[in-house]
C-alpha positions in Angstrom: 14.2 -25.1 0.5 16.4 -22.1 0.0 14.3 -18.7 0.7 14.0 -16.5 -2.9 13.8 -12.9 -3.7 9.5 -14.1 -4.6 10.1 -15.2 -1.0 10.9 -12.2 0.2 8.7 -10.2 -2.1 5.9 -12.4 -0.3 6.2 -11.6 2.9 6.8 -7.8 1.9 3.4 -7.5 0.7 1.6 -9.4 3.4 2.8 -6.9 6.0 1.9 -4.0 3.6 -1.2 -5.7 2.9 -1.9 -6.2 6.4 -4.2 -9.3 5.5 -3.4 -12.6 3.3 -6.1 -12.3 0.9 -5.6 -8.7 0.1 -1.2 -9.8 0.1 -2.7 -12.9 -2.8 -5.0 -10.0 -4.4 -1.5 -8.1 -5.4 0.6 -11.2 -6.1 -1.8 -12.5 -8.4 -2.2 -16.0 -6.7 -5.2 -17.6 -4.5 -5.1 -17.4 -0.9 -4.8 -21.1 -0.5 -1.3 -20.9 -2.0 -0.1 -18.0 -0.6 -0.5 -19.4 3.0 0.9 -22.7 1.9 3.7 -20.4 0.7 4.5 -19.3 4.1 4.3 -21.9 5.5 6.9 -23.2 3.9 9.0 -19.8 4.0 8.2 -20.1 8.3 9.5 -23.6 8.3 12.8 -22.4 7.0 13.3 -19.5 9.0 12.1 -21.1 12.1 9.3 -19.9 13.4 6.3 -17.7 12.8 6.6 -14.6 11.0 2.4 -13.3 11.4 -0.2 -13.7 14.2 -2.9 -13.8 12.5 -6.5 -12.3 14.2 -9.6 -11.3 13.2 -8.5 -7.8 11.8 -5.7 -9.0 9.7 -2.0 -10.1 10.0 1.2 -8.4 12.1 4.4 -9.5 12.1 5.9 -11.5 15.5 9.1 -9.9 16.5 11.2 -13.0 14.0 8.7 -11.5 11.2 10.1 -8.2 11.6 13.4 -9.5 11.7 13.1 -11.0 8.3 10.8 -8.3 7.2 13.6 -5.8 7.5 16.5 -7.8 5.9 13.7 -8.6 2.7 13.3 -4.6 2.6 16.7 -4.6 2.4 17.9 -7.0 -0.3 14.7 -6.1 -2.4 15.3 -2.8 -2.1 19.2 -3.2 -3.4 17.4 -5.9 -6.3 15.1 -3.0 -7.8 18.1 0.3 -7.0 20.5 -2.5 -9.4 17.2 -3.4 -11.8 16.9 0.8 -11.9 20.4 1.5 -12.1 21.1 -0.8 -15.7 18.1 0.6 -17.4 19.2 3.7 -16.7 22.6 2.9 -18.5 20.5 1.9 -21.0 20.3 4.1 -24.2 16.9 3.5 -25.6 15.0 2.8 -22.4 11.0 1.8 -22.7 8.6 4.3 -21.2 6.7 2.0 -18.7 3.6 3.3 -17.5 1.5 1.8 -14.5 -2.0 2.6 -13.6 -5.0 1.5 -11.9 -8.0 0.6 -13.7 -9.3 3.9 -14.8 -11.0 4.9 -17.5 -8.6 6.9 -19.2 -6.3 3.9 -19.3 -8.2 2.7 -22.0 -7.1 5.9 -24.5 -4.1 6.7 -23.3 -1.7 4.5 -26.4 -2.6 6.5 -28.6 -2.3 9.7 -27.3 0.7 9.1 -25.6 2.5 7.6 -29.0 1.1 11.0 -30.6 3.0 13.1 -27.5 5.9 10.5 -27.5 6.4 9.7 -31.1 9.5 6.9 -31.2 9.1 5.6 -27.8 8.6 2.3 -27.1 5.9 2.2 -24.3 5.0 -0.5 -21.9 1.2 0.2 -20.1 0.9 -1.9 -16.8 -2.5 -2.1 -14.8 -2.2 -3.0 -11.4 -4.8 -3.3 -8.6 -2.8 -1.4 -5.6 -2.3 2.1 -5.6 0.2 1.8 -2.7 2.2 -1.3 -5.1 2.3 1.1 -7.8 4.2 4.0 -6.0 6.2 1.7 -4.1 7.2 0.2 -7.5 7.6 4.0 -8.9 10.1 4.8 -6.3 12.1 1.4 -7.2 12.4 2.4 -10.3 10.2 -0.4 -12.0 7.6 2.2 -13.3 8.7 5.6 -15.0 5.0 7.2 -14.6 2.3 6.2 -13.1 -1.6 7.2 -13.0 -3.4 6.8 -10.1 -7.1 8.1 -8.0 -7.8 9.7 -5.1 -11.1 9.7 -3.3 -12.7 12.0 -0.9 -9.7 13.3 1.5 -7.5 10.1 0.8 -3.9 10.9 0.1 -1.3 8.3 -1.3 2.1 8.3 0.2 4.9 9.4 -2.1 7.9 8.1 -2.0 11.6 10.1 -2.1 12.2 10.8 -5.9 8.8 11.4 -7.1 7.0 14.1 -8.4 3.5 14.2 -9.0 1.2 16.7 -10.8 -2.8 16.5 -10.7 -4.6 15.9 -13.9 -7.9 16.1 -13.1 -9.0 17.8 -9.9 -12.1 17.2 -8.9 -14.9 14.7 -10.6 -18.1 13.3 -8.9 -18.9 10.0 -8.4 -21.6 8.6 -10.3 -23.5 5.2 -9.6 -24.2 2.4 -12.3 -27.4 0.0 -11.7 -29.0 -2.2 -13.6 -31.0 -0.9 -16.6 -34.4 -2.4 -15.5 -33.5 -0.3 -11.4 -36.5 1.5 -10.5 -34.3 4.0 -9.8 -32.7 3.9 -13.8 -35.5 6.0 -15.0 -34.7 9.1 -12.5 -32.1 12.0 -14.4 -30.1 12.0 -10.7 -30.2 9.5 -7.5 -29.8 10.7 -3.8 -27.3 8.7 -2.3 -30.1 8.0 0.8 -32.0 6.2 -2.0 -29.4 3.8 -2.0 -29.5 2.6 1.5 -30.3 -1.4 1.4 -28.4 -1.9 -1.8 -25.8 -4.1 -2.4 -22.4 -2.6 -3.6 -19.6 -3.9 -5.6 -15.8 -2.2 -5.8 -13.1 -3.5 -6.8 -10.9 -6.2 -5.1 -8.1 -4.0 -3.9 -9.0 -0.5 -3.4 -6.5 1.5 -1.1 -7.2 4.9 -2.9 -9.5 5.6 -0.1 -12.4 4.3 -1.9 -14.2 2.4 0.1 -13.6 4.8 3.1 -14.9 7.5 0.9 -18.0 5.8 0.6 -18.5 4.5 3.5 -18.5 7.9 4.8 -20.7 9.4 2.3 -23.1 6.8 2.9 -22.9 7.6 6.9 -23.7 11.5 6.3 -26.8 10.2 4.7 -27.8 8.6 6.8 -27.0 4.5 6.2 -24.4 2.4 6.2 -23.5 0.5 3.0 -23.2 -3.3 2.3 -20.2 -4.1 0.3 -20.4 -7.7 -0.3 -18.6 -8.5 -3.8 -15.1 -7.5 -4.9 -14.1 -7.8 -8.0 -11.3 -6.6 -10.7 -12.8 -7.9 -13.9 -14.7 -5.1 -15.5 -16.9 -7.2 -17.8 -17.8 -9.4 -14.9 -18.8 -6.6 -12.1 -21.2 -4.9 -15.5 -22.9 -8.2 -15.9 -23.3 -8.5 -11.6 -25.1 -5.1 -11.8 -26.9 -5.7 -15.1 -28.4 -8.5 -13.4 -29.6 -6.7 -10.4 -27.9 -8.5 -7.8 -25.8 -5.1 -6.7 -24.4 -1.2 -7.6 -21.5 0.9 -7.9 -20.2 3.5 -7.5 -18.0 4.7 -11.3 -16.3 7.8 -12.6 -18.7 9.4 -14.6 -16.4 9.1 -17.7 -16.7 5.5 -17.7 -18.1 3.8 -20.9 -21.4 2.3 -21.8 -22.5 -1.3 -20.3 -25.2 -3.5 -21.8 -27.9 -3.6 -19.3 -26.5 -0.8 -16.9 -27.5 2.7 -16.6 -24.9 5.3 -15.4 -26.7 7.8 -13.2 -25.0 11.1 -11.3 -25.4 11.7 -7.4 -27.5 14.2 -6.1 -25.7 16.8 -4.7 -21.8 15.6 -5.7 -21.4 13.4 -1.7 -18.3 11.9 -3.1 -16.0 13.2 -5.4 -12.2 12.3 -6.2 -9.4 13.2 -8.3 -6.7 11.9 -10.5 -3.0 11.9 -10.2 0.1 11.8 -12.5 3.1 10.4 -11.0 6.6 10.3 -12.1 10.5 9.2 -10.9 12.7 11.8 -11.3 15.5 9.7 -12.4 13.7 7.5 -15.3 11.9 10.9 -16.5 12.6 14.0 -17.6 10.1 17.3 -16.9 10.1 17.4 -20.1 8.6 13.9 -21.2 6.5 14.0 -17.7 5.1 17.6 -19.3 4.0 15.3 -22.6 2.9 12.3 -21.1 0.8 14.7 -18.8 -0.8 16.5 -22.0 -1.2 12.7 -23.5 -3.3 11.8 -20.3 -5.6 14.8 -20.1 -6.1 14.4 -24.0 -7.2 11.0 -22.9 -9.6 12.1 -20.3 -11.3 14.9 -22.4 -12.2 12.3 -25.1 -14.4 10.2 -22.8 -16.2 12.7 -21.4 -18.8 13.1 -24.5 -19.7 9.4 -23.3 -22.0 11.1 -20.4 -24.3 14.0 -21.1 -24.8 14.9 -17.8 -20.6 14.7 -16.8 -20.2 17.0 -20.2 -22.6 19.7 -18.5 -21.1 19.6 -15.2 -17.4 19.5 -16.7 -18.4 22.5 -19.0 -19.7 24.6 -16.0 -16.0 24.2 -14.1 -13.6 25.1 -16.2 -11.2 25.9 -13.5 -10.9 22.1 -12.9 -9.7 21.4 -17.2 -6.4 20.7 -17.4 -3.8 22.8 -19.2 -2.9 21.4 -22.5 0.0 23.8 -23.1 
């Protein structure tokens, strides 16, 4: 076997991952066949590239090694992939985001801002893959969330302007909840609940929460992770756990979407863009496409459009 630029691309993201089941979450493939995977790649470059312990992977002193040449040569990959797009004179507006709601209305908008532009929406599950990949050149713009105090690393080349400042965290549960029939839930009254998140959240999420949950006074259990949508709704509508959602996010049979007492969590949402696949120009519409795309989902709450109406330093500026 001849080591591949997927090869090298493996073993990039299990160092960034830090763990092989978070390095197979971004990948898109089990864990099973990722580790057969390196295996394989170890056997041809002799040795072990990752101890592996109870708190996640590191790479041995030959795992560096290879780590730094697969920087190097995927690095010059995406500058080349970059570089002939660039040349390119109708070029695709690719977007990347995470799973957030706005996601969901942004086409249209963003065809109304953009008129002519052929646009490409990606959805990935790593906050720190999509501005890796924005820097490379792979992604023109990218939306992303921040939670609590949580701050993603830029890299050289990109700008990035704040769309929405400041939203609170709700939680959905289960329509038939005891708590479901209160108007607000304190966070405390969530203490011996079972949480879901998503598989991959390095957006400070989870750290946000479990620190929320800390301050008052329990620590939570966060037993399932999972990216399909559909499937965590049906997980809560059935009881078996909660979760904390923006308060924009849509209806769900057999959920309820209730607001925290007191705001303990709150987070905010990002625009991000390359300077050299964008112009401030088309970053100033796609901007104005995305908060267009926020404001229409917030009539979906009554509660968010109270609290959303009372802060009008936090709206956007369409202009």
């Amino acid at each position: 076997m001849q080591l591949e630029l997927r090869h090298l691309e493996a073993v990039r993201v299990i160092a960034e991952a830090g763990s092989l089941g978070r390095a197979a979450v971004r990948l898109g493939v089990s864990q099973p066949a990722l580790s057969a995977q390196l295996r394989r790649i170890e056997a041809v470059t002799g040795g072990e590239l990752f101890v592996r312990s109870r708190r996640g992977v590191q790479p041995t002193p030959l795992g560096e090694m290879v780590l730094s040449a697969a920087r190097r040569v995927l690095g010059e990959m995406e500058a080349l992939t970059a570089g002939t797009r660039a040349a390119a004179p109708h070029p695709t507006l690719r977007i990347g985001g995470i799973l957030l709601v706005l996601i969901d209305r942004l086409l249209g908008h963003t065809e109304e801002e953009l008129p002519g532009h052929e646009i490409d929406i990606t959805i990935e599950h790593s906050a720190t893959r999509l501005t890796r990949m924005l820097g490379a050149g792979q992604y023109d713009a990218i939306l992303y969330g921040e939670i609590a105090d949580h701050e993603v690393p830029l890299p050289e080349g990109v700008v990035a302007r704040t769309l929405i400042a400041k939203e609170p965290a709700c939680v959905r549960l289960a329509a038939t909840h005891p708590l479901a029939a209160q108007d607000e839930i304190k966070l405390i009254d969530l203490a011996g609940e079972t949480f879901t998140t998503l598989t991959d959240e390095d957006d400070g999420g989870p750290e946000g929460m479990a620190d929320a949950c800390r301050r008052a006074g329990f620590t939570p259990t966060l037993r399932y992770r999972i990216d399909d949508r559909k499937m965590r709704w049906q997980l809560i509508a059935a009881e078996r756990a909660v979760s904390l959602c923006q308060p924009t996010s849509p209806p769900a049979e057999g959920t309820v979407l209730r607001p925290l007492a007191g705001d303990p969590l709150t987070g905010r949402i990002r625009l991000a863009w390359n300077r050299a696949g964008l112009s401030e120009h088309h970053a100033g519409l796609l901007y104005r496409a995305a908060a267009r795309a926020y404001l229409d989902s917030i009539p979906t709450n009554t509660f968010y459009r109270a609290w959303w109406e009372a802060r009008p330093e936090l709206h956007p500026a369409l202009d």
